[in-house]
BAKOLTI-807844 format. One record per residue: residue in one letter; z, y, x of N, C-alpha, C, O in turn. Coordinates in steps of 0.1 Angstrom, whole numbers, padded with zeros to 4 digits, always signed. Example, Ala and Ser with C-alpha at 12.3 -4.5 7.8 and 13.67 -1.06 7.14 Angstrom:
2
A+0078-0057+0132+0078-0045+0123+0078-0033+0132+0085-0033+0142;S+0071-0022+0128+0071-0011+0137+0079+0000+0129+0080+0011+0134;
# end
This chain:
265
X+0887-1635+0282+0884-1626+0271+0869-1622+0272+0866-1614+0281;X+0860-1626+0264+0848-1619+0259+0848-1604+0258+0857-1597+0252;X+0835-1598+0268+0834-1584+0268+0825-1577+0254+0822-1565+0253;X+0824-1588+0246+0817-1584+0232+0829-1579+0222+0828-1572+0212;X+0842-1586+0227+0850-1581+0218+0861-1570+0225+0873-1569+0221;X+0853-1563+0236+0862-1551+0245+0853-1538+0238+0841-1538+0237;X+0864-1528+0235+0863-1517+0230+0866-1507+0245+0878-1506+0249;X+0857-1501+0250+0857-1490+0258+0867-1475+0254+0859-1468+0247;X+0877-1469+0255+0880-1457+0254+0885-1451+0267+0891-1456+0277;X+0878-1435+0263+0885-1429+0272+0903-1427+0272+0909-1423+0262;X+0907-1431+0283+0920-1427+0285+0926-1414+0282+0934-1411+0291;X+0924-1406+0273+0932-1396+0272+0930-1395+0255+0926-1404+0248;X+0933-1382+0252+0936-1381+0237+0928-1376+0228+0930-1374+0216;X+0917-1374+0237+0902-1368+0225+0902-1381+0218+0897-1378+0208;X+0904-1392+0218+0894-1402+0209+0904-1406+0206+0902-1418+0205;X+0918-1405+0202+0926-1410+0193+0924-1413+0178+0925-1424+0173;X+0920-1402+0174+0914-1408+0160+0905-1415+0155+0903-1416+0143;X+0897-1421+0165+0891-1437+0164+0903-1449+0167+0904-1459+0160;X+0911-1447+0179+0910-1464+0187+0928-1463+0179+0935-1473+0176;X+0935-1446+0177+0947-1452+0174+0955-1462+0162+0967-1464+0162;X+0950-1466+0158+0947-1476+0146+0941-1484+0142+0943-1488+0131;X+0930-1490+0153+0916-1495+0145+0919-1508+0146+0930-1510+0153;X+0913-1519+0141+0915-1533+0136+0918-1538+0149+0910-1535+0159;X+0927-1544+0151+0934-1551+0163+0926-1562+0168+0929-1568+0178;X+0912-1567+0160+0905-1580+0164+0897-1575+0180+0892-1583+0188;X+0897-1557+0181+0893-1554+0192+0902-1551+0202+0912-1543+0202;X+0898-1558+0212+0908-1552+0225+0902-1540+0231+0890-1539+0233;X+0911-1530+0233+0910-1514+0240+0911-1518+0258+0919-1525+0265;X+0900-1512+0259+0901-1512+0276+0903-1494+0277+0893-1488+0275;X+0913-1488+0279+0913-1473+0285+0909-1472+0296+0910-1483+0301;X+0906-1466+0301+0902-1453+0317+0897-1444+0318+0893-1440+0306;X+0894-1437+0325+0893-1420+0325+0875-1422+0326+0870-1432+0330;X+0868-1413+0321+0858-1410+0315+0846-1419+0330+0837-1427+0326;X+0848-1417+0340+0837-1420+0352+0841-1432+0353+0830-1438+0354;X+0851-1441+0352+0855-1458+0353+0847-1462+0341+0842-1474+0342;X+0845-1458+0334+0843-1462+0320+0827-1468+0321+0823-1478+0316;X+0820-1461+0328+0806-1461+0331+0802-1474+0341+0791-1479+0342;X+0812-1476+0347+0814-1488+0357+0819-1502+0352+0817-1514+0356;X+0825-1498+0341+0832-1510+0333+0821-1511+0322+0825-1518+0312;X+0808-1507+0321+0802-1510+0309+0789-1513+0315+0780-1516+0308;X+0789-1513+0324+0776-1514+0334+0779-1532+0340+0771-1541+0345;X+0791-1532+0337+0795-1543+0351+0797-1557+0335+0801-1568+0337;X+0793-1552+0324+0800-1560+0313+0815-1563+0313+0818-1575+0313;X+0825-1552+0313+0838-1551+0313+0841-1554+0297+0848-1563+0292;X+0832-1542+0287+0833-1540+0276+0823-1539+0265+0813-1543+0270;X+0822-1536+0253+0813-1539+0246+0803-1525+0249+0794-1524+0257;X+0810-1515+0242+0803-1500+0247+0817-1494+0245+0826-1499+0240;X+0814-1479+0253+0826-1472+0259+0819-1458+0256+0807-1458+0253;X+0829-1445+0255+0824-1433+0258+0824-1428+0271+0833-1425+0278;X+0814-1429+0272+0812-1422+0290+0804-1407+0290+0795-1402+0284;X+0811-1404+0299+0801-1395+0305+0786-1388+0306+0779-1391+0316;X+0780-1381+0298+0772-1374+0294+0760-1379+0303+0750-1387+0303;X+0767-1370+0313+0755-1368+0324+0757-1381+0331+0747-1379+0339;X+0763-1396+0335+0766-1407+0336+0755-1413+0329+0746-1417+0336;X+0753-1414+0311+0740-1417+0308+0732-1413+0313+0725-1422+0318;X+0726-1398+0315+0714-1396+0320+0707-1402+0334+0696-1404+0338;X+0722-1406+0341+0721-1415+0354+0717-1426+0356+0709-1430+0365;X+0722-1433+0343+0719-1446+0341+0711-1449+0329+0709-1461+0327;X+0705-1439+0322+0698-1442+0313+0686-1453+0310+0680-1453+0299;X+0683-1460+0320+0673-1474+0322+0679-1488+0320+0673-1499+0318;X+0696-1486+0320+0702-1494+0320+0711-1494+0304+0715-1505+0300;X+0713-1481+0295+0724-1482+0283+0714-1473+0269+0705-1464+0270;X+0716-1477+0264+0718-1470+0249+0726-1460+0247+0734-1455+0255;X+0722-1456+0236+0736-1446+0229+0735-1452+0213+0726-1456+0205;X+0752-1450+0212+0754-1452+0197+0751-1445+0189+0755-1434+0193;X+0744-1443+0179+0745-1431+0169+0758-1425+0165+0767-1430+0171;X+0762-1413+0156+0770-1407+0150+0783-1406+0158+0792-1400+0152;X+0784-1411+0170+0799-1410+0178+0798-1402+0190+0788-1402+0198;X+0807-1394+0192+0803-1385+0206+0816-1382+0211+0825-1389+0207;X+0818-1373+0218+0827-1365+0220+0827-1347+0225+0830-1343+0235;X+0824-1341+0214+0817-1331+0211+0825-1319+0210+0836-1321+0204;X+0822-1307+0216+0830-1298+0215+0821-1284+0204+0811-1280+0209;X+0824-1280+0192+0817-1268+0186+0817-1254+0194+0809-1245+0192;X+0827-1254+0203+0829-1242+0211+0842-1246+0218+0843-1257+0223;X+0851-1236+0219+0864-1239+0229+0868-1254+0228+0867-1260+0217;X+0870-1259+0236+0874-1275+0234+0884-1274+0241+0889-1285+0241;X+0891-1264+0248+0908-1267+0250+0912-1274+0263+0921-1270+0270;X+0901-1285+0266+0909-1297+0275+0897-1299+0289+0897-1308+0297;X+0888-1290+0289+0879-1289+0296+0879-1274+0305+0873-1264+0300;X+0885-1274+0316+0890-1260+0321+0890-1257+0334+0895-1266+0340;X+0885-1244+0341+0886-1238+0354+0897-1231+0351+0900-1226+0340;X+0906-1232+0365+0920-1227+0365+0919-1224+0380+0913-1229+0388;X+0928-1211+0380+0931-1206+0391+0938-1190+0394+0940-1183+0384;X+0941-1186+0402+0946-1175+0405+0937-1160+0406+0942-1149+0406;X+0928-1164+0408+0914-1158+0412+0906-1153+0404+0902-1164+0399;X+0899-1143+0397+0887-1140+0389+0878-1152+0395+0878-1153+0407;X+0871-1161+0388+0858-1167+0389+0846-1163+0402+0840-1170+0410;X+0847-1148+0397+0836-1143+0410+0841-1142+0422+0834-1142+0432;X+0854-1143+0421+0862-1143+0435+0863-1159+0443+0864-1161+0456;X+0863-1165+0436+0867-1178+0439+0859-1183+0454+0847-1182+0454;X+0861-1184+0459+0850-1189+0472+0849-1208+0477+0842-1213+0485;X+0861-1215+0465+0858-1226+0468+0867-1235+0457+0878-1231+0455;X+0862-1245+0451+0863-1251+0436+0870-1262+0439+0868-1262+0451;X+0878-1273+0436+0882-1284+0438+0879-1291+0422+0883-1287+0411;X+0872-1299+0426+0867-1310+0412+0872-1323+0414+0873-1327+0426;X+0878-1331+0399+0881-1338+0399+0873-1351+0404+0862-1352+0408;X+0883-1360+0402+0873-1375+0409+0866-1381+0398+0856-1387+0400;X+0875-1377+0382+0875-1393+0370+0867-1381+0362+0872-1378+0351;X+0851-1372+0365+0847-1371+0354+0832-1369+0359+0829-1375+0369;X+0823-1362+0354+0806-1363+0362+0802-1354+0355+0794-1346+0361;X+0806-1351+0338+0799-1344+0329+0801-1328+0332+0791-1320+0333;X+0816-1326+0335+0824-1314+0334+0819-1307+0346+0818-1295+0345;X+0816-1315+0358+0813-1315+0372+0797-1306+0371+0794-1294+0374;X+0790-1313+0366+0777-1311+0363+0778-1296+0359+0776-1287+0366;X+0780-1296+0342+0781-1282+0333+0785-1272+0340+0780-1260+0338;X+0797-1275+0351+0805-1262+0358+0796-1256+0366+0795-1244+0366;X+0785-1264+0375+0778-1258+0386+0762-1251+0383+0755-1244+0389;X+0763-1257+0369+0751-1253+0357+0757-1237+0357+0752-1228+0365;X+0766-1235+0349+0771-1227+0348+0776-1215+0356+0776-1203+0353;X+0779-1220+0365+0783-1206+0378+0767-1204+0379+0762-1193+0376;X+0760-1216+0384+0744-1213+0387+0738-1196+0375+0732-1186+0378;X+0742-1200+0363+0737-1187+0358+0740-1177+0361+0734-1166+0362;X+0756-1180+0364+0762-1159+0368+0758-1159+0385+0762-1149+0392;X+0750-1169+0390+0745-1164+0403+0754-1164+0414+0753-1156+0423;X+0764-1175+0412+0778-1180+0420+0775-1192+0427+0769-1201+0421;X+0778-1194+0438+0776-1205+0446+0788-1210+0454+0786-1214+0466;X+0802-1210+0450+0812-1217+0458+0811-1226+0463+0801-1234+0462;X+0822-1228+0471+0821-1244+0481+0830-1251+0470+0840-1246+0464;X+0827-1265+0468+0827-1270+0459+0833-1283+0467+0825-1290+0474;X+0848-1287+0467+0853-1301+0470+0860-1309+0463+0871-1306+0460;X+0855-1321+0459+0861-1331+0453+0877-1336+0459+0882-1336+0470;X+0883-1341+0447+0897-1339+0452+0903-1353+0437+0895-1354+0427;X+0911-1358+0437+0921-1365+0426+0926-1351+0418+0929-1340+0422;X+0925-1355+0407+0930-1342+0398+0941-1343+0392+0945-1348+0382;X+0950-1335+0407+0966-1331+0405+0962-1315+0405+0956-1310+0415;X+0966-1308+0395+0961-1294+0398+0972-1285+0411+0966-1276+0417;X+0984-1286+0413+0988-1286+0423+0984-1285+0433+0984-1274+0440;X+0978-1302+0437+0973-1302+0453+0957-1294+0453+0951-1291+0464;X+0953-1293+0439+0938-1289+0441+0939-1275+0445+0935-1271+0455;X+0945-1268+0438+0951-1252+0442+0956-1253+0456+0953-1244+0464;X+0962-1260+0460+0966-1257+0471+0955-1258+0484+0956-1252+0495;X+0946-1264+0479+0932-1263+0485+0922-1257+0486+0915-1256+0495;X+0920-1252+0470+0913-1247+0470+0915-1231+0462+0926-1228+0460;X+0903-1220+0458+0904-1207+0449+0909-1216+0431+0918-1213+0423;X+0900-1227+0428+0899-1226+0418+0896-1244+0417+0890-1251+0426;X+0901-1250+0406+0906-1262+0399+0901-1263+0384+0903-1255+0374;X+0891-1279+0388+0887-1279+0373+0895-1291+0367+0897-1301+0373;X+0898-1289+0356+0909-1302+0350+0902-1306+0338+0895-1298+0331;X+0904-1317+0335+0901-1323+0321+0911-1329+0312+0923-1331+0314;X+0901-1333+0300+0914-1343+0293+0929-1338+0293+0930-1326+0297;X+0939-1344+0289+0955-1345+0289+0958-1332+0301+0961-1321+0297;X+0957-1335+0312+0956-1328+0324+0956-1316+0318+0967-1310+0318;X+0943-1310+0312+0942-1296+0310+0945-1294+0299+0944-1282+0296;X+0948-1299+0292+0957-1293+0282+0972-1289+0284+0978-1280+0278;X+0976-1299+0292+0989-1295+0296+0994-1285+0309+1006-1280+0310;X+0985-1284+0317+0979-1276+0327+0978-1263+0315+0986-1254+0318;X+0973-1261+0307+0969-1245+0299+0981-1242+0288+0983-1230+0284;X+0989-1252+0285+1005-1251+0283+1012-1244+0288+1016-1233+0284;X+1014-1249+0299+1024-1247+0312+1021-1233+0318+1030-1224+0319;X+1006-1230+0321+1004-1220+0328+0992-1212+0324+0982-1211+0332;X+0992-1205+0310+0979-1201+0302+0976-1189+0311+0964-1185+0308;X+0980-1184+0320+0972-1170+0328+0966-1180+0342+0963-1174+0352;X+0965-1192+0340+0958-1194+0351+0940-1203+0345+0932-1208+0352;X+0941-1201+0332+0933-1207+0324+0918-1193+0324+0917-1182+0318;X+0909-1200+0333+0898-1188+0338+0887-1190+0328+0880-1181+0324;X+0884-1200+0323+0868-1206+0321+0873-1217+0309+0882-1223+0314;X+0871-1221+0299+0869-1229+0289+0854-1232+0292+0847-1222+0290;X+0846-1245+0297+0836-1250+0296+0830-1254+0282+0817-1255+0284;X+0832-1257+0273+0829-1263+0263+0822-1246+0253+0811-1245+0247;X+0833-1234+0256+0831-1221+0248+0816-1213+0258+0808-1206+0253;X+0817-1217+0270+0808-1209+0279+0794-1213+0275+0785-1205+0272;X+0796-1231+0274+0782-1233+0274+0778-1231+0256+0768-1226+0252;X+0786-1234+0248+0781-1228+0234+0779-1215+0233+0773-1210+0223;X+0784-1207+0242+0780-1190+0243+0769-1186+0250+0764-1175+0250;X+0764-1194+0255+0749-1194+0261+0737-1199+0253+0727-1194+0249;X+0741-1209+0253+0731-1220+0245+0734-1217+0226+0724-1217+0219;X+0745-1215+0220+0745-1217+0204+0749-1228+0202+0755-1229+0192;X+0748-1240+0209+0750-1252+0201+0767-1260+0208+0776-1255+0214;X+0765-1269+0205+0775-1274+0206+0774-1287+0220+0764-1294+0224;X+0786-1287+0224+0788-1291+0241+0791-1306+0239+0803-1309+0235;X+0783-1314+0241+0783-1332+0236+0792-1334+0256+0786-1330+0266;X+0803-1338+0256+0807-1346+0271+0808-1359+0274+0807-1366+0285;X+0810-1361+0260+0807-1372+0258+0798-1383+0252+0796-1380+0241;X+0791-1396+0256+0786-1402+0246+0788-1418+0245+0790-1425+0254;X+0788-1421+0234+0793-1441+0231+0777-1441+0235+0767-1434+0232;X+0778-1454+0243+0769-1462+0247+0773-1473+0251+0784-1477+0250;X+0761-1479+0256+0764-1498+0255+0748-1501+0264+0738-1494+0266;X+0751-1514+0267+0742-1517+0276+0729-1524+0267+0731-1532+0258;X+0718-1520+0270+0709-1522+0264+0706-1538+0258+0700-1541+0248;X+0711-1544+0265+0714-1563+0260+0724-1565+0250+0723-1576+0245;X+0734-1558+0247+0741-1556+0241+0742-1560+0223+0739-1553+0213;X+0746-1573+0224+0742-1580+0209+0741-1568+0200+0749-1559+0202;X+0731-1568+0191+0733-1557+0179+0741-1561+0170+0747-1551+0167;X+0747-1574+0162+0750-1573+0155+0766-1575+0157+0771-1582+0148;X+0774-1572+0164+0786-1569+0173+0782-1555+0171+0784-1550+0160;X+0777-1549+0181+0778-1534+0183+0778-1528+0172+0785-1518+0171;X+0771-1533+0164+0769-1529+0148+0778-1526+0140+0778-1516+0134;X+0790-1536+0138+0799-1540+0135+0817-1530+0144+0828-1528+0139;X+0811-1528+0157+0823-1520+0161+0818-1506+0158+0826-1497+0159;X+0805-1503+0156+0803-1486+0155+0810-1488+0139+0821-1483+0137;X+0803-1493+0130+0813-1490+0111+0826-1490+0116+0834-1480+0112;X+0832-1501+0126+0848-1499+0122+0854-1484+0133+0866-1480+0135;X+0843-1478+0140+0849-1468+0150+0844-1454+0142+0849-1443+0145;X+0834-1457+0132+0831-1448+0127+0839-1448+0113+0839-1437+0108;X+0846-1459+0106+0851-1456+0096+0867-1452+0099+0874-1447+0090;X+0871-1454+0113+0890-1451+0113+0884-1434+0118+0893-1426+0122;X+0871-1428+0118+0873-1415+0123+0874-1409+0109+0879-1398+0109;X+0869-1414+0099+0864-1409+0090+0878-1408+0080+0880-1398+0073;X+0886-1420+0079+0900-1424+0078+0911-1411+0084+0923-1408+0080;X+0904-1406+0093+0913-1397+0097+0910-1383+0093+0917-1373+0094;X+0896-1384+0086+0894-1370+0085+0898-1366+0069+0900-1355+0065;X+0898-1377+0062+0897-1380+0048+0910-1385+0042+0913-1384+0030;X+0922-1393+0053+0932-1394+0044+0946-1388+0051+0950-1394+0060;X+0953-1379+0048+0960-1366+0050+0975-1379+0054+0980-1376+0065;X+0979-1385+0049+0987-1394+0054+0985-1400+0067+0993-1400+0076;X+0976-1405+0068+0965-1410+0080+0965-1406+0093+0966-1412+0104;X+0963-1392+0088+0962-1381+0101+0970-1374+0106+0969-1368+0116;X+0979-1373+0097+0999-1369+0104+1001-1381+0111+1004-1378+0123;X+1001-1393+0109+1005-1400+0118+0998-1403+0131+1004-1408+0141;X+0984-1401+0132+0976-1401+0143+0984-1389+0152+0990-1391+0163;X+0982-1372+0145+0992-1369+0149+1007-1367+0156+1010-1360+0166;X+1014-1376+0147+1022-1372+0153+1027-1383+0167+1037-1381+0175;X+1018-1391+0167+1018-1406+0180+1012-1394+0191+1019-1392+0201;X+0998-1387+0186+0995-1378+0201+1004-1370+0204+1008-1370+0215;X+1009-1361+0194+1020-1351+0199+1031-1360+0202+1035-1353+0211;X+1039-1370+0201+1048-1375+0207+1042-1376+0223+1044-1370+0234;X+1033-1387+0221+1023-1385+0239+1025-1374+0250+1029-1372+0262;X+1022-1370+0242+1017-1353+0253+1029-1345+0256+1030-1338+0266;X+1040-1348+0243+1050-1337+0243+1048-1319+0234+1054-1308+0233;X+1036-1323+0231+1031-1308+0225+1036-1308+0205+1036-1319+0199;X+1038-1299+0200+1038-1294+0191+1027-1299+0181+1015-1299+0184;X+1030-1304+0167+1023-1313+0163+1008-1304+0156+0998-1310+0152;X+1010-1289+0155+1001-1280+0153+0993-1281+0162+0981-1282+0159;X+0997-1282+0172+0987-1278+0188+0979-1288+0188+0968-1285+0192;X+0981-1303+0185+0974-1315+0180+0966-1315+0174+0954-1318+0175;X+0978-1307+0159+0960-1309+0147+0952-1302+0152+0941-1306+0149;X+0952-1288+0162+0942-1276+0160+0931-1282+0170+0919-1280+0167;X+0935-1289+0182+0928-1301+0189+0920-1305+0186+0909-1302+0190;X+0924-1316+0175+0916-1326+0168+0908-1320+0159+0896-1322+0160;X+0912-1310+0148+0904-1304+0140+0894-1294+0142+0883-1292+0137;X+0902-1287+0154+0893-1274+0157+0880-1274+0170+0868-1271+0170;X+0893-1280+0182+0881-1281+0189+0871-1295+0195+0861-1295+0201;X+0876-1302+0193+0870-1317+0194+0869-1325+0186+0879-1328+0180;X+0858-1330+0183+0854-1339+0173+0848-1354+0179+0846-1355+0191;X+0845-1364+0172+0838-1375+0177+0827-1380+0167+0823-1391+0166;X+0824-1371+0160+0810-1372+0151+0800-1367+0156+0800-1355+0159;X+0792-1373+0158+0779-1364+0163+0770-1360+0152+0768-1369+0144;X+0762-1345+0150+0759-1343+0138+0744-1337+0146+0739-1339+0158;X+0738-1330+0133+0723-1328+0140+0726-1314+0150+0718-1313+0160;X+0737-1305+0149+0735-1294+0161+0740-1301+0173+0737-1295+0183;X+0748-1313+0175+0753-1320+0184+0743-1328+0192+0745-1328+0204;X+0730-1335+0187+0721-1339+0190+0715-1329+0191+0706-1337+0193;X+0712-1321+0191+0705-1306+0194+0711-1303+0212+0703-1302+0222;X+0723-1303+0213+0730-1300+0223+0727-1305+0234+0723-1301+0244;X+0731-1317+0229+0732-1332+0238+0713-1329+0241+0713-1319+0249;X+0705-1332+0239+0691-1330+0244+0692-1319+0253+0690-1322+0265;X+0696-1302+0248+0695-1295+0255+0701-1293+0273+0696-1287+0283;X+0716-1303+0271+0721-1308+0280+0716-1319+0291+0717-1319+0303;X+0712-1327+0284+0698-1340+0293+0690-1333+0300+0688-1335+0311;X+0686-1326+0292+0669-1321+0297+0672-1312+0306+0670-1315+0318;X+0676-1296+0304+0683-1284+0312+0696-1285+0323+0699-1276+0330;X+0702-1299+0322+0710-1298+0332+0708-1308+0339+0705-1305+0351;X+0710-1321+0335+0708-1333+0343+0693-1336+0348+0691-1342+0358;X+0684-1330+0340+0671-1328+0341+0664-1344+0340+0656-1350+0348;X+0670-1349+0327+0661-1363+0323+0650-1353+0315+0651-1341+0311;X+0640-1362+0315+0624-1355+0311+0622-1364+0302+0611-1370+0303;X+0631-1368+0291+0626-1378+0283+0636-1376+0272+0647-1371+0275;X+0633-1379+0260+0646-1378+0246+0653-1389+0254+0647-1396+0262;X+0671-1394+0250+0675-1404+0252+0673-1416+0241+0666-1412+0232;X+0677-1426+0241+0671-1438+0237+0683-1445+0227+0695-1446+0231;X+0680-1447+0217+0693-1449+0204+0692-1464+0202+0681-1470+0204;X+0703-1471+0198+0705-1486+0189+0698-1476+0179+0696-1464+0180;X+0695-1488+0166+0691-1492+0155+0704-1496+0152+0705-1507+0157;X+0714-1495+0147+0724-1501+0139+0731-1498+0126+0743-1499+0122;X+0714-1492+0117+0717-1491+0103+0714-1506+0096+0716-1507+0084;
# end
């Protein structure tokens, strides 16, 4: 199989309303947001949504797509510190293995309230992380169903913190592609990734069934879905999102340069 005709997604349920439908001429590679960076670097796939602060890592090596992201306006739901503990109390964090962005923002973040826990990496079973640690950061699927299950152990929404600081809106994600990366392929899979999002926003038949495939997934309530997809996560990148996303490069990961865009008008 040709990695020109591999479609990158993250393995969980923010980007449903692109890949759950889209023209079958592409093959879906899933994995959790930090493989994804590995699989697009290594020419696994065409471009993938990775990891924020992952670009900023590798930014000599990928692009970014225009208009696709994985963006939060404020609360985003699936991005969460959990624990038993007030925050100030916590004396030690267990972070997941499969993310870089979330990792990053959290230590940004304590850094302003002037918090310095001990900070151990761990597989993200929230379970064994609690059992290790004051406090557990979960993502994706994980934390949403983690803030189902157990909403008083739900301390910190990262996506609402850092828009309550900053104003703008929390990019975790971004489509990118490796700088060799044929244009006119890449070209051709941003219209069809950008038209099944648009498909979902615009045709009401469309988007109950996107719908109701995630809430079948997860097990959740098909409200709890839409309010997800509509309310707090999006995959359009707009100009306060590109506002963000800079603010995020520059202030956290501390790239000292704008990031670097395809041409694929």
């Amino acid at each position: 199989m040709s990695w020109e005709t591999v479609l990158g997604r993250v393995a969980f349920s923010n980007c449903d309303p692109i890949f759950t439908a889209i023209n079958p001429k592409w093959k879906i590679l899933p994995a959790p947001p930090s493989w994804l960076t590995g699989h697009l670097l290594r020419r696994d796939c065409l471009c993938a949504p990775i990891p924020t602060a992952d670009y900023a890592k590798y930014h000599d090596q990928l692009s970014l797509i225009p208009d696709l992201a994985i963006v939060s306006k404020a609360k985003v739901g699936s991005v969460l510190l959990l624990g038993s503990r007030s925050i100030e109390d916590m004396r030690d964090i267990a972070l997941p293995s499969d993310s870089s962005t979330s990792v990053v923002l959290l230590k940004w973040i304590l850094k302003q309230r002037g918090l310095d826990p001990k900070f151990i990496e761990t597989g993200p079973d929230m379970d064994i992380m609690l059992s290790q640690c004051d406090g557990a950061l979960l993502i994706g699927d994980r934390a949403l169903t983690a803030s189902h299950k157990f909403p008083d152990l739900v301390k910190l929404d990262l996506g609402s913190e850092w828009s309550r600081i900053t104003k703008l809106p929390m990019v975790f994600g971004v489509f990118a592609a490796r700088r060799d990366a044929p244009i006119d392929v890449l070209r051709l899979a941003k219209q069809d990734m950008v038209n099944q999002y648009k498909k979902f926003q615009d045709d009401p038949s469309h988007r109950s069934k996107v719908i109701s495939i995630s809430s079948e997934k997860l097990g959740f309530s098909e409200t709890r879905i839409s309010d997800y997809f509509v309310d707090e996560v999006s995959n359009l990148l707009d100009g306060d999102g590109i506002k963000g996303l800079g603010m995020f490069l520059r202030d956290v990961c501390g790239l000292e340069h704008a990031p670097t865009w395809f041409d694929l008008n």
